[in-house]
N, CA, C and O atoms as a GROMACS GRO file, in nm:
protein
  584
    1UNK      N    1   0.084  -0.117   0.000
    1UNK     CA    2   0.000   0.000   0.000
    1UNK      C    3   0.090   0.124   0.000
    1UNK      O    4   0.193   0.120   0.067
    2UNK      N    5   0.061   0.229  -0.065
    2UNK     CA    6   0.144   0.410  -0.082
    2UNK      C    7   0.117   0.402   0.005
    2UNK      O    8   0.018   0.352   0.056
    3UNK      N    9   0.262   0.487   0.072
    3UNK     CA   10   0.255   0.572   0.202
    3UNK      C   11   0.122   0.698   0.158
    3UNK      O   12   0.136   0.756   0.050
    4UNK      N   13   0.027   0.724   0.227
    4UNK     CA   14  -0.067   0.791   0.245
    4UNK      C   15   0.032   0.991   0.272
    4UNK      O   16  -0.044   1.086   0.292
    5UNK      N   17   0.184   1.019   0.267
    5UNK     CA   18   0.164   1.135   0.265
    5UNK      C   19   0.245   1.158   0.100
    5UNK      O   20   0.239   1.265   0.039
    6UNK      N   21   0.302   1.062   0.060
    6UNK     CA   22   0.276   1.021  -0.116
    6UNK      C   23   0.180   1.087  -0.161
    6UNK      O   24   0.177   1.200  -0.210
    7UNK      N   25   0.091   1.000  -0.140
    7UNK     CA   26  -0.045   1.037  -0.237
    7UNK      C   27  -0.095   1.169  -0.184
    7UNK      O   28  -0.141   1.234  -0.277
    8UNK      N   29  -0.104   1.237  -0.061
    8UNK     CA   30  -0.112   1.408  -0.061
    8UNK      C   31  -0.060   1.498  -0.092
    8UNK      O   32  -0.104   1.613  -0.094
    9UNK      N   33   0.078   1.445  -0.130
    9UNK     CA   34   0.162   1.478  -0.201
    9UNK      C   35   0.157   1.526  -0.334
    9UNK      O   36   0.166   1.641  -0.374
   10UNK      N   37   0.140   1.411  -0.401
   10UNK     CA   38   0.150   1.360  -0.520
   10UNK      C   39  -0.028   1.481  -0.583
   10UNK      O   40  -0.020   1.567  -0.672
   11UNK      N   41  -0.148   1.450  -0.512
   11UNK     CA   42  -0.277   1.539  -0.499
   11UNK      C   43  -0.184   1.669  -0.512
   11UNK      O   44  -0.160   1.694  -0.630
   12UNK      N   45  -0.133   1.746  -0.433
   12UNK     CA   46  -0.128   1.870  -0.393
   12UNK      C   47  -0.012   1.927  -0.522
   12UNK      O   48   0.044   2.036  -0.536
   13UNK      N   49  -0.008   1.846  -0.574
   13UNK     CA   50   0.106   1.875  -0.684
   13UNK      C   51   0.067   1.875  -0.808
   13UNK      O   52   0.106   1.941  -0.904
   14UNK      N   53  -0.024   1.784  -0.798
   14UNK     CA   54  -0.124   1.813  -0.971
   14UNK      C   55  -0.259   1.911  -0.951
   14UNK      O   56  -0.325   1.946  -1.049
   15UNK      N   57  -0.293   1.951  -0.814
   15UNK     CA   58  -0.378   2.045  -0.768
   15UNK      C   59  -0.320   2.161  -0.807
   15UNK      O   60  -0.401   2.228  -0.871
   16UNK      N   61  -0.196   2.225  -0.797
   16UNK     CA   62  -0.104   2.345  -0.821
   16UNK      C   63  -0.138   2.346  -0.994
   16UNK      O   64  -0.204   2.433  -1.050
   17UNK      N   65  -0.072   2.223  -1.061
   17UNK     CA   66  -0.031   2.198  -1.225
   17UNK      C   67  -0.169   2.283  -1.266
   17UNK      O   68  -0.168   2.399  -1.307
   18UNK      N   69  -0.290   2.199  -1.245
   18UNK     CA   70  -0.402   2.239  -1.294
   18UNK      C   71  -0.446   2.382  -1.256
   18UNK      O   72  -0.507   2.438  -1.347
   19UNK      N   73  -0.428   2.469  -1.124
   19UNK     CA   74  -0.431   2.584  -1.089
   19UNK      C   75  -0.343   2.676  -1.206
   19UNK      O   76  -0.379   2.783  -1.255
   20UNK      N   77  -0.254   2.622  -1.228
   20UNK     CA   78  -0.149   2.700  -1.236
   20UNK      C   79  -0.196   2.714  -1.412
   20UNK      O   80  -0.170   2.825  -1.460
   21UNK      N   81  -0.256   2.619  -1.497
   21UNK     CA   82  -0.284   2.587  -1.619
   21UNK      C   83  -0.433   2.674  -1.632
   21UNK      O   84  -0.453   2.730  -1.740
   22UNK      N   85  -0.497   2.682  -1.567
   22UNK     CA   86  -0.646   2.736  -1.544
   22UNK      C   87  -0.608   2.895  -1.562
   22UNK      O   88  -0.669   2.963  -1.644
   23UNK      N   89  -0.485   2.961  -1.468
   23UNK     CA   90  -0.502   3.098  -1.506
   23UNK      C   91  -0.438   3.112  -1.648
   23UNK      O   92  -0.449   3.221  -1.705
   24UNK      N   93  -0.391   3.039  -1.691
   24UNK     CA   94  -0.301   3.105  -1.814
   24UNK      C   95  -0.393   3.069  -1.882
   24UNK      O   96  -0.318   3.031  -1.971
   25UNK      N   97  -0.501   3.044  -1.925
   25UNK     CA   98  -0.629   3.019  -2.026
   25UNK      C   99  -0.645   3.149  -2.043
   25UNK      O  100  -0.600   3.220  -1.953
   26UNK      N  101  -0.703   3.207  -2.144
   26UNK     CA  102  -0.758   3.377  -2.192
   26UNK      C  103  -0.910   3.361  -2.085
   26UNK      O  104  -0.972   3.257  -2.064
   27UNK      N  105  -0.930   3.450  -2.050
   27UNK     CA  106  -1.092   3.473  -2.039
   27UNK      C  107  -1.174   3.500  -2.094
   27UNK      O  108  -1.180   3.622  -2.115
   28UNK      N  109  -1.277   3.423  -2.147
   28UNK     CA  110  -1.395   3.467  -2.159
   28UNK      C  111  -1.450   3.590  -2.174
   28UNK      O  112  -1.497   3.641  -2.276
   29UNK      N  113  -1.438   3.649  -2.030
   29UNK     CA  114  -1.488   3.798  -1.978
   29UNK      C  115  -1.476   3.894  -2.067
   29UNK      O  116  -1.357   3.903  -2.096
   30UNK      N  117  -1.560   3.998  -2.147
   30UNK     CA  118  -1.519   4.103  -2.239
   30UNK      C  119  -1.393   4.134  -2.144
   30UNK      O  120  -1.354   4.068  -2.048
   31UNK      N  121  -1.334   4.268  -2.206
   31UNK     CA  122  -1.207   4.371  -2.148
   31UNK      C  123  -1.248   4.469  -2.137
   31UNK      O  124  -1.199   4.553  -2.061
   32UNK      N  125  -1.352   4.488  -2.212
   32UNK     CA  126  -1.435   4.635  -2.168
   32UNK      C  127  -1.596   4.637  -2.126
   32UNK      O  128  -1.686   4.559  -2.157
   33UNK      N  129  -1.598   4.760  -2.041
   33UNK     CA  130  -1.734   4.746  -1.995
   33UNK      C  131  -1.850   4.723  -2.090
   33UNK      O  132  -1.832   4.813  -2.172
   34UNK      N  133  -1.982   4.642  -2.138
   34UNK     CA  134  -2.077   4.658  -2.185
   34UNK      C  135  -2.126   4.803  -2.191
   34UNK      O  136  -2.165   4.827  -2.077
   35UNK      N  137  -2.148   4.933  -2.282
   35UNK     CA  138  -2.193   5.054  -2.266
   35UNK      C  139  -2.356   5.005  -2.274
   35UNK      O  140  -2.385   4.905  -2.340
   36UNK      N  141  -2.472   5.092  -2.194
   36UNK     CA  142  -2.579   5.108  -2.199
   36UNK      C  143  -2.580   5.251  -2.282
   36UNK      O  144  -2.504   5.347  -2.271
   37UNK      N  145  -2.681   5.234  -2.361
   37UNK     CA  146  -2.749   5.372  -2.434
   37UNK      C  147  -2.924   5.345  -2.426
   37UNK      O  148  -2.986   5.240  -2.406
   38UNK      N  149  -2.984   5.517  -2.460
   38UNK     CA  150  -3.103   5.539  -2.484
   38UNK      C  151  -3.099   5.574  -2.611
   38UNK      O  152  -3.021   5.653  -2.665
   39UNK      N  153  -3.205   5.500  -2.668
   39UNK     CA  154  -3.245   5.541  -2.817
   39UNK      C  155  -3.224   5.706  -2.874
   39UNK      O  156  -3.263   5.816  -2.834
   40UNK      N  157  -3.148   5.663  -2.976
   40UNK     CA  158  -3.086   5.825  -3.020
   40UNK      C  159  -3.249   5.852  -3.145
   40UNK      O  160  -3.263   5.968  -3.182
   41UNK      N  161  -3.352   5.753  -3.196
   41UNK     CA  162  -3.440   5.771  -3.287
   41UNK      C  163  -3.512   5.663  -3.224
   41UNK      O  164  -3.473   5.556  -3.177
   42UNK      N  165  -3.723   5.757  -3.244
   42UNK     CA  166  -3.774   5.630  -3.201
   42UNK      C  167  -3.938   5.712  -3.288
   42UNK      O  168  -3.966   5.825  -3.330
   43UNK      N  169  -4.022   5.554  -3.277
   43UNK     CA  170  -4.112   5.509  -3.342
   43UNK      C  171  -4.208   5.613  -3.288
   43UNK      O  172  -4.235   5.571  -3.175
   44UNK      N  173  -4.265   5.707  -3.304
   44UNK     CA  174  -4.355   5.772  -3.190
   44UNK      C  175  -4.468   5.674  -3.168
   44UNK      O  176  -4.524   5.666  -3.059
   45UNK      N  177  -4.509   5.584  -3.296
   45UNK     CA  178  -4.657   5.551  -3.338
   45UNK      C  179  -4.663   5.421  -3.178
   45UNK      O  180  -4.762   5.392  -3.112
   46UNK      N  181  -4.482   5.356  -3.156
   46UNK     CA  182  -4.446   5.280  -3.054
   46UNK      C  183  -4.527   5.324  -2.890
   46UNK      O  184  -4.552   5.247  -2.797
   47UNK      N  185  -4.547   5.442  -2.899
   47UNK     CA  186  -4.573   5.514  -2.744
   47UNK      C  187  -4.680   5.575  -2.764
   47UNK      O  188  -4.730   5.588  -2.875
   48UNK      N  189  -4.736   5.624  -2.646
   48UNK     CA  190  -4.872   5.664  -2.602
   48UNK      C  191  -4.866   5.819  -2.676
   48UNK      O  192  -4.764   5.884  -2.702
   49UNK      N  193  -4.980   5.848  -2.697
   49UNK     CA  194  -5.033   5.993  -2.769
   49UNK      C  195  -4.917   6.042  -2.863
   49UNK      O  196  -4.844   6.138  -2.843
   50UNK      N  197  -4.916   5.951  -2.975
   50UNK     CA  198  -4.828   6.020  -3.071
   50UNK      C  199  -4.806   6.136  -3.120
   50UNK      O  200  -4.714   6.193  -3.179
   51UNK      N  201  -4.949   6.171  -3.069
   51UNK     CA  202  -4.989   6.329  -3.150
   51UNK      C  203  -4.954   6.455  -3.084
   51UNK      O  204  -4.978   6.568  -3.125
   52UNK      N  205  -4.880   6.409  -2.949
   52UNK     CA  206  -4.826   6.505  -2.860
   52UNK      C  207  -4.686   6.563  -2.845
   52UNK      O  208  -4.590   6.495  -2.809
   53UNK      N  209  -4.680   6.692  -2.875
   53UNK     CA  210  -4.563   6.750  -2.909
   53UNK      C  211  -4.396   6.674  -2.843
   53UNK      O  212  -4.281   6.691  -2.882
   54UNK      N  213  -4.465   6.569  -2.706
   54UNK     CA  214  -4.299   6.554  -2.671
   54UNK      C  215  -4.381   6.417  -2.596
   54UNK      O  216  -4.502   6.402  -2.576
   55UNK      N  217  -4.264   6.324  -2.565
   55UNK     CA  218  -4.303   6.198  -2.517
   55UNK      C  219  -4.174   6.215  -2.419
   55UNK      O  220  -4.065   6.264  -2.452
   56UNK      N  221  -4.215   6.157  -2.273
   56UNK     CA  222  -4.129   6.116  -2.243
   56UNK      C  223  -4.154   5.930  -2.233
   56UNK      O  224  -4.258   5.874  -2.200
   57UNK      N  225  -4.058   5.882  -2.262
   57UNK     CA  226  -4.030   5.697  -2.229
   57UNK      C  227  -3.982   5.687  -2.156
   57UNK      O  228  -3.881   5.756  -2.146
   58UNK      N  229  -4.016   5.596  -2.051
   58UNK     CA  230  -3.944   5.501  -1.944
   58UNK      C  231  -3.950   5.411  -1.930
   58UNK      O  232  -4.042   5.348  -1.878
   59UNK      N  233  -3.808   5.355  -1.990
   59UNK     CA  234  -3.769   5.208  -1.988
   59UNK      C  235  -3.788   5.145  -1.852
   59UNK      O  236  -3.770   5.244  -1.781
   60UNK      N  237  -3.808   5.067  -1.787
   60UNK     CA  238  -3.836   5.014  -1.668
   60UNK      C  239  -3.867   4.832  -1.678
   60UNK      O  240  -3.908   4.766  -1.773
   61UNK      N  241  -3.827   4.791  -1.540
   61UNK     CA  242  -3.859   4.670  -1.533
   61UNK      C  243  -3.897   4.675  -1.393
   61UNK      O  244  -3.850   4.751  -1.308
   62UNK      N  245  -4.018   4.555  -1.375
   62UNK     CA  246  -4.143   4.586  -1.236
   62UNK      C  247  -4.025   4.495  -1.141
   62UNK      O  248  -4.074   4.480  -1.029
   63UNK      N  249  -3.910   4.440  -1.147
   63UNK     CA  250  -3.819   4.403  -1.034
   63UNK      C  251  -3.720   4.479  -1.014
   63UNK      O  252  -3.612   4.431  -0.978
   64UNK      N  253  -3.744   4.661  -1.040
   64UNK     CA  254  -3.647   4.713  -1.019
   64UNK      C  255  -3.759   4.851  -0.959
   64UNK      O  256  -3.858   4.893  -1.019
   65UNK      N  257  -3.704   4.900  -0.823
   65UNK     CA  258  -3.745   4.967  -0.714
   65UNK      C  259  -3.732   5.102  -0.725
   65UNK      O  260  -3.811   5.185  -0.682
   66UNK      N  261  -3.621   5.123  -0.789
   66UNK     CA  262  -3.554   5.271  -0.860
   66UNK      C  263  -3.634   5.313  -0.974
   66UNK      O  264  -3.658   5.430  -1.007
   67UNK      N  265  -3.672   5.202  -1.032
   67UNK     CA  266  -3.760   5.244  -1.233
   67UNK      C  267  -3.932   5.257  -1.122
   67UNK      O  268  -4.009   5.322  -1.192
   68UNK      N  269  -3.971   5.236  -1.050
   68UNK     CA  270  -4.084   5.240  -0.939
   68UNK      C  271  -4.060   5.393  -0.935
   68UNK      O  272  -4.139   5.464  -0.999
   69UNK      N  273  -3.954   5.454  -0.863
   69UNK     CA  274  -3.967   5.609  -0.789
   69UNK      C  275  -3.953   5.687  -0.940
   69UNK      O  276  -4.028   5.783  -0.951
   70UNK      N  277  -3.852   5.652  -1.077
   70UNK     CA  278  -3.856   5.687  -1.152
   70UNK      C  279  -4.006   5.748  -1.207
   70UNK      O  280  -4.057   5.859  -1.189
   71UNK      N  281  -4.058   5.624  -1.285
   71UNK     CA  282  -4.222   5.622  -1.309
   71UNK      C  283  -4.277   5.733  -1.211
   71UNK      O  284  -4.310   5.845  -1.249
   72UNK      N  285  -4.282   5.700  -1.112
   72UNK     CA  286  -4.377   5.788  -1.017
   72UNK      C  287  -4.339   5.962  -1.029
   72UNK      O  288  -4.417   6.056  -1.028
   73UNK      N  289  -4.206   5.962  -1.041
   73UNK     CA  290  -4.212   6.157  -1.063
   73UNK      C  291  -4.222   6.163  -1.202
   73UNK      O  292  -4.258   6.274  -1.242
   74UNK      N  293  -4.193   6.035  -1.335
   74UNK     CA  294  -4.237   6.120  -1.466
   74UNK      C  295  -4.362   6.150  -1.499
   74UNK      O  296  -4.399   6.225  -1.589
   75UNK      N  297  -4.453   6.061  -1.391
   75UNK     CA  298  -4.613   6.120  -1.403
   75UNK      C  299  -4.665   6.258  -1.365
   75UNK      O  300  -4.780   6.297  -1.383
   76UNK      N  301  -4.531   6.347  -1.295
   76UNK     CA  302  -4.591   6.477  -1.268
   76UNK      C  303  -4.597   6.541  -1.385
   76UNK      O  304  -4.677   6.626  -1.423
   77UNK      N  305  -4.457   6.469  -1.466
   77UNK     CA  306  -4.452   6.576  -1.586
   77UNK      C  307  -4.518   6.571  -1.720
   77UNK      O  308  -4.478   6.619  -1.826
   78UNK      N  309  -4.654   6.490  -1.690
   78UNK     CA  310  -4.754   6.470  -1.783
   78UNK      C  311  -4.865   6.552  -1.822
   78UNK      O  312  -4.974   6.554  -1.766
   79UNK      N  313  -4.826   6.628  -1.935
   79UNK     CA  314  -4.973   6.742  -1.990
   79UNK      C  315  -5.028   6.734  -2.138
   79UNK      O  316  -5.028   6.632  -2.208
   80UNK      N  317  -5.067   6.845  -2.168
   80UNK     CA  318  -5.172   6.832  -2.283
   80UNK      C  319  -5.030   6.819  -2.399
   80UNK      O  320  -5.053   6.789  -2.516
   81UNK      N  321  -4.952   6.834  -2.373
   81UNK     CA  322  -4.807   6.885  -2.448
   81UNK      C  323  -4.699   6.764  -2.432
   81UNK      O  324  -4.611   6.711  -2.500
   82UNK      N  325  -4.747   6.753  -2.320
   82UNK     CA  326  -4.637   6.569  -2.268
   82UNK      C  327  -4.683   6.454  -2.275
   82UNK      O  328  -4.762   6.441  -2.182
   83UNK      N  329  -4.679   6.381  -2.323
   83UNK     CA  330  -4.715   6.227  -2.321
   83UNK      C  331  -4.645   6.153  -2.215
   83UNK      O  332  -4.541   6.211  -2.184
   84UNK      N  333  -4.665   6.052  -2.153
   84UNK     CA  334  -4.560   6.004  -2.064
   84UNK      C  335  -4.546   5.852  -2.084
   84UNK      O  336  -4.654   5.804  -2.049
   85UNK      N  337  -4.475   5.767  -2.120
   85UNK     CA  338  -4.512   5.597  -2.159
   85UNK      C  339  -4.402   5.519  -2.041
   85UNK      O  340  -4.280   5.531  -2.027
   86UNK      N  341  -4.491   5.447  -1.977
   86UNK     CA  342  -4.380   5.352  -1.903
   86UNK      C  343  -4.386   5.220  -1.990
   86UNK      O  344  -4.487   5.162  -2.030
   87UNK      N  345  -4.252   5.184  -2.011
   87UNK     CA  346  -4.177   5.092  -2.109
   87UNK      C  347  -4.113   4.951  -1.989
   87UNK      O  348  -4.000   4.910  -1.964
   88UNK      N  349  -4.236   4.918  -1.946
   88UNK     CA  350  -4.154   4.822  -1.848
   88UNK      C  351  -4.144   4.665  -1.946
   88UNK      O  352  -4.220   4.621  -2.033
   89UNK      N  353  -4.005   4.604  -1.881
   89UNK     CA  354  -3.952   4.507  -1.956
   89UNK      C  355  -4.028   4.361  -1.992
   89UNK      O  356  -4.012   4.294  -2.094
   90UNK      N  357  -4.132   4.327  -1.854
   90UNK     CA  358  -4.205   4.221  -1.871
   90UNK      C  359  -4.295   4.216  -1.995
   90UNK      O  360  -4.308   4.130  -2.082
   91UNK      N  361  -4.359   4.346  -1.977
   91UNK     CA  362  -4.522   4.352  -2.102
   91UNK      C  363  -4.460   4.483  -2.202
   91UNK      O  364  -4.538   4.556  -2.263
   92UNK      N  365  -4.372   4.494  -2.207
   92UNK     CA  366  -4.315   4.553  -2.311
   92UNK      C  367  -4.174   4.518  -2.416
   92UNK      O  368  -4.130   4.592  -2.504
   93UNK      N  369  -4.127   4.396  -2.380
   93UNK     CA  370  -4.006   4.284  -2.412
   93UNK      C  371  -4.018   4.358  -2.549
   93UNK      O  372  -3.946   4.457  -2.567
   94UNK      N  373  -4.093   4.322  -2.634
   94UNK     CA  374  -4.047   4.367  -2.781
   94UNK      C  375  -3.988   4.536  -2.810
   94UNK      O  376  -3.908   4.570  -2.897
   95UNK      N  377  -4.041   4.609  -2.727
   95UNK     CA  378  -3.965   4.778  -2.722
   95UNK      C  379  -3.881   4.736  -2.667
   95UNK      O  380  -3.817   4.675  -2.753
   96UNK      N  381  -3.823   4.722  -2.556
   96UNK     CA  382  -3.732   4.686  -2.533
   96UNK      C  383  -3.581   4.635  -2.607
   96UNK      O  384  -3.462   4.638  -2.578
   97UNK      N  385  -3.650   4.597  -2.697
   97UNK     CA  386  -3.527   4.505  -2.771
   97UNK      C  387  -3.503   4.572  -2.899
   97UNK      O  388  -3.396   4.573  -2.959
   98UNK      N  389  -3.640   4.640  -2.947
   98UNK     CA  390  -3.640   4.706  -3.082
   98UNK      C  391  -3.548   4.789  -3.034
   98UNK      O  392  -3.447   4.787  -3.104
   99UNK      N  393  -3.541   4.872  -2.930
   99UNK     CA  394  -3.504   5.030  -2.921
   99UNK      C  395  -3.315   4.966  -2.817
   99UNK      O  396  -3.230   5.047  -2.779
  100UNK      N  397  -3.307   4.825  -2.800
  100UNK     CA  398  -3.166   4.827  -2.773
  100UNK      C  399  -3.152   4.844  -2.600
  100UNK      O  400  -3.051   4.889  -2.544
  101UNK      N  401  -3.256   4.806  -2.542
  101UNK     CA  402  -3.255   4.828  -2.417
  101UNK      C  403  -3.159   4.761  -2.341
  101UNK      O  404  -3.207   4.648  -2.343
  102UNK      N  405  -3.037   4.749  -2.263
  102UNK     CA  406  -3.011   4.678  -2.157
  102UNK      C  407  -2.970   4.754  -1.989
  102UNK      O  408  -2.902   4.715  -1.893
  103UNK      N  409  -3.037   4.857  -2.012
  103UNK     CA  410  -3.016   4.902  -1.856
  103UNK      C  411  -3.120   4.991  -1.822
  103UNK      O  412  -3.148   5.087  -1.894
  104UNK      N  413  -3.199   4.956  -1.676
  104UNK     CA  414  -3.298   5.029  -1.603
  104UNK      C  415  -3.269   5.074  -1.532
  104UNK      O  416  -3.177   5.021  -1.469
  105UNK      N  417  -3.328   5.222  -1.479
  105UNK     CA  418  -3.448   5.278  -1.543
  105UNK      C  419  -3.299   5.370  -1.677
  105UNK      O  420  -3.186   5.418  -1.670
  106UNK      N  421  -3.417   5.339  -1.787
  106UNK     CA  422  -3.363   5.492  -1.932
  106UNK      C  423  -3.484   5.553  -1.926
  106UNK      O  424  -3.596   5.504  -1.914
  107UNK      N  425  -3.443   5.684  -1.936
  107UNK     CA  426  -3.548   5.743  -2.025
  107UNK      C  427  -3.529   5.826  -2.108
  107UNK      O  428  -3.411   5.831  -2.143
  108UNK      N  429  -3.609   5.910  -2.166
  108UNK     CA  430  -3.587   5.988  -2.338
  108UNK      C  431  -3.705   6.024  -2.311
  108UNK      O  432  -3.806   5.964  -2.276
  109UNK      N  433  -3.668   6.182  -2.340
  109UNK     CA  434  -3.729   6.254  -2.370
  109UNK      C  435  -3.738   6.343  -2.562
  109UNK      O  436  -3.661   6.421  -2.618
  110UNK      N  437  -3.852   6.289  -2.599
  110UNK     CA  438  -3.861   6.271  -2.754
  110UNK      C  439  -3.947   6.408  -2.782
  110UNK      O  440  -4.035   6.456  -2.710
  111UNK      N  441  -3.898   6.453  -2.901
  111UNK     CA  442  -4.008   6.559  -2.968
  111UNK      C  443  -4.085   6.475  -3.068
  111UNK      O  444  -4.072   6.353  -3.084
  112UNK      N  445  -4.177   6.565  -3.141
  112UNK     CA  446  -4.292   6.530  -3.251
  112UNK      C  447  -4.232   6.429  -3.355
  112UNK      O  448  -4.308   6.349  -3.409
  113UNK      N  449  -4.093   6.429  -3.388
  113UNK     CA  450  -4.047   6.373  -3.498
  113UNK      C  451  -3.974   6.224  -3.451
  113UNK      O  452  -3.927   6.151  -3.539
  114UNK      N  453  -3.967   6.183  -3.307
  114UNK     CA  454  -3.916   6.106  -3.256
  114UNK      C  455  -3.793   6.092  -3.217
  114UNK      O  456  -3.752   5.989  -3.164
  115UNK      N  457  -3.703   6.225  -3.248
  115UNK     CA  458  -3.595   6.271  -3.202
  115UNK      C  459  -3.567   6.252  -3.035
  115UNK      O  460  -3.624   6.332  -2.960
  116UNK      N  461  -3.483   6.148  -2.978
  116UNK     CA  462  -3.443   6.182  -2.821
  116UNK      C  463  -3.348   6.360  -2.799
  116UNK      O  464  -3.242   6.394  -2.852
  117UNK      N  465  -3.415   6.419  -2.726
  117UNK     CA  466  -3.369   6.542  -2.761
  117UNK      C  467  -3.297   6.570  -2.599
  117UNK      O  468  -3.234   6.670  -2.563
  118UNK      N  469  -3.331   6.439  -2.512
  118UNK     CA  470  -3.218   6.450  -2.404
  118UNK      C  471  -3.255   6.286  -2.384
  118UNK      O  472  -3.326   6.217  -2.456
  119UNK      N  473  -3.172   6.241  -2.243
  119UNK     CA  474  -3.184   6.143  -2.183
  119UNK      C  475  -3.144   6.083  -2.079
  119UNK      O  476  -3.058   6.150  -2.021
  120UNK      N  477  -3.168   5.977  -2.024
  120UNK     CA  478  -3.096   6.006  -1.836
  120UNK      C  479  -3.114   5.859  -1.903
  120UNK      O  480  -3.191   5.823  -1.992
  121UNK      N  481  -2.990   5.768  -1.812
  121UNK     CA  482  -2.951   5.634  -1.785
  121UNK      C  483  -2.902   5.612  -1.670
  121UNK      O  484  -2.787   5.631  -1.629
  122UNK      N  485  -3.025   5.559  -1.600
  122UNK     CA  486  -3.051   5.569  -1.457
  122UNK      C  487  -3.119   5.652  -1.437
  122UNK      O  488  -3.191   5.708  -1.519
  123UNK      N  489  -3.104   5.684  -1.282
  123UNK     CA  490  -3.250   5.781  -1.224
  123UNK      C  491  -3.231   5.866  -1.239
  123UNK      O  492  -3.110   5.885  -1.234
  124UNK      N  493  -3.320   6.005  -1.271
  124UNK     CA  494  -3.271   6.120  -1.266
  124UNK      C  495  -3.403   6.174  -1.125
  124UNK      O  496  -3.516   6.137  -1.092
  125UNK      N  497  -3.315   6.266  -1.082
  125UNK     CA  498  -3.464   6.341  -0.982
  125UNK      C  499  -3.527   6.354  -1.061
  125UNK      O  500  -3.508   6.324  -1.179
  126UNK      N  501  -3.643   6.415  -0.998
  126UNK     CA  502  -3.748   6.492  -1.027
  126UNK      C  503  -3.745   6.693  -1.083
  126UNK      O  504  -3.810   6.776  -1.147
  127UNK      N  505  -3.616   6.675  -0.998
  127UNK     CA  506  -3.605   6.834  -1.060
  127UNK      C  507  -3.521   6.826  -1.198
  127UNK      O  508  -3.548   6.887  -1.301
  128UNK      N  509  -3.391   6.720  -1.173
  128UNK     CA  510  -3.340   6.748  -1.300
  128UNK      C  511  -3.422   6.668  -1.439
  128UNK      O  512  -3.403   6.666  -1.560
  129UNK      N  513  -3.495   6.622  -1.368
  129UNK     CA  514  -3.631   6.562  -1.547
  129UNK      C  515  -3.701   6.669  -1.603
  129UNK      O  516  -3.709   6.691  -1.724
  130UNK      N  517  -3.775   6.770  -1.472
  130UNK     CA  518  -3.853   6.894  -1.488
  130UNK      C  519  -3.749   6.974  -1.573
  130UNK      O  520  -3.798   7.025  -1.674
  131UNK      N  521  -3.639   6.991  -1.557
  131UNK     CA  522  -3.527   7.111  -1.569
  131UNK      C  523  -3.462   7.082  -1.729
  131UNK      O  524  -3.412   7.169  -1.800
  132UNK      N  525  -3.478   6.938  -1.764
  132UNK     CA  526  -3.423   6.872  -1.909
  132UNK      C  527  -3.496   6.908  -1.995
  132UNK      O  528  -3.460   6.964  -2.098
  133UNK      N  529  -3.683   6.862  -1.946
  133UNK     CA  530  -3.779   6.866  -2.024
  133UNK      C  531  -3.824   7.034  -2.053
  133UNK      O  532  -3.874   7.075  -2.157
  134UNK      N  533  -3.795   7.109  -1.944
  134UNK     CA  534  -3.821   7.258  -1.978
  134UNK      C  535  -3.699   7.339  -2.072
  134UNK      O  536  -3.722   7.444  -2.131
  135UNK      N  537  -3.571   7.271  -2.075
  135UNK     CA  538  -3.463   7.351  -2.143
  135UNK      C  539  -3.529   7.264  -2.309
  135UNK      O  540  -3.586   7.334  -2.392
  136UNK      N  541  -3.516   7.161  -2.326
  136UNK     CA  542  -3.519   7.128  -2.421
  136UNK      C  543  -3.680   7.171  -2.528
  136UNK      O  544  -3.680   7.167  -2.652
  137UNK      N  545  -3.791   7.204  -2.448
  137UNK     CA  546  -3.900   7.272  -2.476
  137UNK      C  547  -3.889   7.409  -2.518
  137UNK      O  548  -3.965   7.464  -2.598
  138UNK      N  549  -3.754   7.483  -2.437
  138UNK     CA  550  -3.736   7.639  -2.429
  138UNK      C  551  -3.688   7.641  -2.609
  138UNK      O  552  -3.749   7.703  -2.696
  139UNK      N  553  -3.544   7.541  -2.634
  139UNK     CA  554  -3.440   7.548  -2.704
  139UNK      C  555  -3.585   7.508  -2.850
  139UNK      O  556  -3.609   7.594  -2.936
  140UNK      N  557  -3.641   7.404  -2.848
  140UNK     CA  558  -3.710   7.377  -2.936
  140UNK      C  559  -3.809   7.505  -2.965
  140UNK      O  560  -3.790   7.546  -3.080
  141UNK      N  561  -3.927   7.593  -2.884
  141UNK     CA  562  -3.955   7.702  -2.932
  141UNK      C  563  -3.873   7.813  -2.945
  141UNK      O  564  -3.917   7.910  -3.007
  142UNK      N  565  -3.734   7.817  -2.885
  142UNK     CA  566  -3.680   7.916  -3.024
  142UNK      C  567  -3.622   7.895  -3.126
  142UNK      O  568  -3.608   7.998  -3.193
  143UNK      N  569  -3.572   7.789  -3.178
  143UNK     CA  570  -3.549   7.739  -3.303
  143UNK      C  571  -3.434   7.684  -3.274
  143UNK      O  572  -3.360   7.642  -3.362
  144UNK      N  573  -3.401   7.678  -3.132
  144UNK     CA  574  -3.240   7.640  -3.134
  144UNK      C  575  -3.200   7.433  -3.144
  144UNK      O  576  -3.096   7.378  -3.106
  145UNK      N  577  -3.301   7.380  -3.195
  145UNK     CA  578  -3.354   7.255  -3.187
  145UNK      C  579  -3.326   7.207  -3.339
  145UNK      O  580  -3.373   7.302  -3.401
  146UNK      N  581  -3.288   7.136  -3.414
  146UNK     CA  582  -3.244   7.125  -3.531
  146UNK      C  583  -3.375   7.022  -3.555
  146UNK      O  584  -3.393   6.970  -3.665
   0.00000   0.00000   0.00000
């Protein structure tokens, strides 16, 4: 019978080989971060009241707590002039994918032509959504809006 510190031996030595063979493999892992974006062009006919001078979208998914407080302040900024669409990921999977979604909460704020004419990735307050959607309303009635 092997002496029994042989064979722990002998273990602890092809345990290293194989360690040692495992890191020198390439990884898998990209090298660079995955970038998230919000749609730079979008479908208006895709979102609620097409016929309304500006849409805002919010990408969202109902297991995320942040796209919850999101939703809840873009409903203040809903008028005869604003449309507001929540874009959550469960019952909305196909926007989602058309428009390139992989990070919650996005949102976009769109004019008449479907132009994103700003956009937040991640949360934005409530003041700086009010403050995006009013500069970019200002810049669009004076012509400074291409």
């Amino acid at each position: 019978m092997p002496d029994p510190l042989v064979i722990v031996a002998l273990v602890a030595v092809i345990a290293a080989v194989v360690g040692w063979l495992a890191q020198r493999q390439p990884s898998d892992v990209p090298t660079t971060p995955q970038t998230h974006t919000v749609p730079a062009q979008v479908d208006r006919s895709d979102f609620a009241r097409p016929d309304a001078p500006w849409l805002v979208a919010v990408f969202t998914s109902k297991t995320c707590e942040t796209c919850a407080k999101v939703w809840t302040a873009t409903q203040l900024v809903e008028s005869d002039a604003v449309a507001i669409h929540n874009v959550e990921v469960h019952d909305d999977a196909e926007l989602h994918e058309r428009y390139s979604i992989t990070a919650v909460p996005a949102v976009a704020i769109v004019d008449t032509d479907g132009v994103t004419q700003a956009s937040f990735l991640g949360p934005p307050t409530s003041a700086d959504l009010w403050a995006k959607l009013a500069e970019v309303r200002e810049a669009a009635e004076s012509g400074d809006i291409v």
